[in-house]
C-alpha positions as a Markdown table, in Angstrom:
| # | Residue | x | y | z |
|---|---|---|---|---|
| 1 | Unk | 0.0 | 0.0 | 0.0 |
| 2 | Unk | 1.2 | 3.4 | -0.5 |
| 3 | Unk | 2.1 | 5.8 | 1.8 |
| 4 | Unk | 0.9 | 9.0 | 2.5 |
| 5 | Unk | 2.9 | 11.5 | 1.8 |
| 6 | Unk | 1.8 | 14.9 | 2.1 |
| 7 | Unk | 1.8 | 17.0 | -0.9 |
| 8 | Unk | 2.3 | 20.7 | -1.1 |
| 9 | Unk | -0.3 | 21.9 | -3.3 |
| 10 | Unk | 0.5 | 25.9 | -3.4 |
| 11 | Unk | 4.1 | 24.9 | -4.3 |
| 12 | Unk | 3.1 | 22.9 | -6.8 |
| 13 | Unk | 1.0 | 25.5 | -8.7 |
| 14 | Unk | 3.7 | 27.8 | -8.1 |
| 15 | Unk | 6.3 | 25.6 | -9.7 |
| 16 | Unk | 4.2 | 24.4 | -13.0 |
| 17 | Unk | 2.7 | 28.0 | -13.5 |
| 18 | Unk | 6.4 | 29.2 | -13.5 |
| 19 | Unk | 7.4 | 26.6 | -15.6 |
| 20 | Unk | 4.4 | 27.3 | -17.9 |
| 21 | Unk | 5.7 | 31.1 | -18.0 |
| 22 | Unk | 9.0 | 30.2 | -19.1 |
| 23 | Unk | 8.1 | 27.3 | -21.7 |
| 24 | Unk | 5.5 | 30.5 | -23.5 |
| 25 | Unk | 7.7 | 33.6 | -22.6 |
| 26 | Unk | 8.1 | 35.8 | -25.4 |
| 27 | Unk | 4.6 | 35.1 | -27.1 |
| 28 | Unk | 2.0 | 37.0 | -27.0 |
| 29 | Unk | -1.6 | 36.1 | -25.7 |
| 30 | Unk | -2.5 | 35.0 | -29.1 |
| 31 | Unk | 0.3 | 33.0 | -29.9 |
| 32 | Unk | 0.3 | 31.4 | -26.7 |
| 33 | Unk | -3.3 | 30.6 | -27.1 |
| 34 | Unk | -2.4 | 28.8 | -29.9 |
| 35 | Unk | 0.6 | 27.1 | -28.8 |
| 36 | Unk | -1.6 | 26.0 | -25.6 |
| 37 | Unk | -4.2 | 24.3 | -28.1 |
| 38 | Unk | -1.3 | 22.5 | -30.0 |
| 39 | Unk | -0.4 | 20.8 | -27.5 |
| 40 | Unk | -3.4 | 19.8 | -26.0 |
| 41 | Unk | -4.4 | 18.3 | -29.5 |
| 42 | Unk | -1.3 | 16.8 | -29.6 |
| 43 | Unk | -0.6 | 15.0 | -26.0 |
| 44 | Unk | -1.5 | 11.6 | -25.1 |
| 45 | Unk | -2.2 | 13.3 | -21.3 |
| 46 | Unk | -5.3 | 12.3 | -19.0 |
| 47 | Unk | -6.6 | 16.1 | -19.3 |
| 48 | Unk | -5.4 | 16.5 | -22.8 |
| 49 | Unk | -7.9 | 14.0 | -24.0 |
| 50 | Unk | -11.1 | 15.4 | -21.7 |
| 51 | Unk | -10.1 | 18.3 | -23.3 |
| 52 | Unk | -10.3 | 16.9 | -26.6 |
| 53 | Unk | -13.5 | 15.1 | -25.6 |
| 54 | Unk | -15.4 | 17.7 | -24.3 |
| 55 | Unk | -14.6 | 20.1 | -27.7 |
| 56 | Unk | -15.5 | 17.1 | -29.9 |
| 57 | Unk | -18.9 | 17.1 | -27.9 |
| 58 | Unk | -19.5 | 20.5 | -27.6 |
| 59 | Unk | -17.3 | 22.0 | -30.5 |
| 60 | Unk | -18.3 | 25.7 | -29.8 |
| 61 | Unk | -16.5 | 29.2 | -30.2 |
| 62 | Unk | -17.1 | 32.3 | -28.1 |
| 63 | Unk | -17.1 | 35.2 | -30.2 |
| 64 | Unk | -16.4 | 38.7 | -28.2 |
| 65 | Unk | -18.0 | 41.3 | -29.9 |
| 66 | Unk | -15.4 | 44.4 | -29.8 |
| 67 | Unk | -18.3 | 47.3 | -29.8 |
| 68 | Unk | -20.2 | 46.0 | -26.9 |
| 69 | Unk | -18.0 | 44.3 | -25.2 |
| 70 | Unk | -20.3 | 41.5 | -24.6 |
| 71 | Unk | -19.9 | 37.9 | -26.5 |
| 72 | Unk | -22.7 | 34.9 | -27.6 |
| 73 | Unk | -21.3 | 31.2 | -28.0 |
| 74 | Unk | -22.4 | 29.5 | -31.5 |
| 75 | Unk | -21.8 | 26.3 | -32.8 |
| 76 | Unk | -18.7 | 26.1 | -35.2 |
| 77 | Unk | -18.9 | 25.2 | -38.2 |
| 78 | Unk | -14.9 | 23.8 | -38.6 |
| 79 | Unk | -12.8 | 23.0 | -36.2 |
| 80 | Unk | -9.5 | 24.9 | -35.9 |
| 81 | Unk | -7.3 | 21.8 | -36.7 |
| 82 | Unk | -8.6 | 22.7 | -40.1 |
| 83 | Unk | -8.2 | 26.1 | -39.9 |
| 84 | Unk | -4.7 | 25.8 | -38.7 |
């Protein structure tokens, strides 16, 4: 049986966010956005494929309208692994 040993969660979240600031430092939101999608299309990880999953179920875009500043989800009609 294992033990238990206790697990420091705040350092943990400290530790991967910093390493996720270094592995996208220099792009910008965009960019990283992107980047951040690639690889969760890509990786054979337990959250990578809920991810994938859920936007295979749901495969839906929010759209932020500028003028308003509000924004309306709608059904999309290709998925960006085409549009990429």
């Amino acid at each position: 049986m294992k033990d238990n040993i206790p697990i420091d969660c705040v350092e943990l979240k400290n530790r991967l966010q910093a390493e996720l600031r270094q592995e996208y430092a220099g792009l910008r939101m965009e960019e990283e956005h992107l980047a951040r999608r690639r690889k969760l299309m890509t990786s054979d990880s337990l959250a990578a494929q809920i991810w994938r999953n859920a936007q295979d179920q749901c495969n839906m875009t929010m759209v932020v309208h500028e003028e308003s500043g509000t924004y309306t989800t709608r059904k999309e009609e290709n998925s960006i692994e085409q549009k990429t």
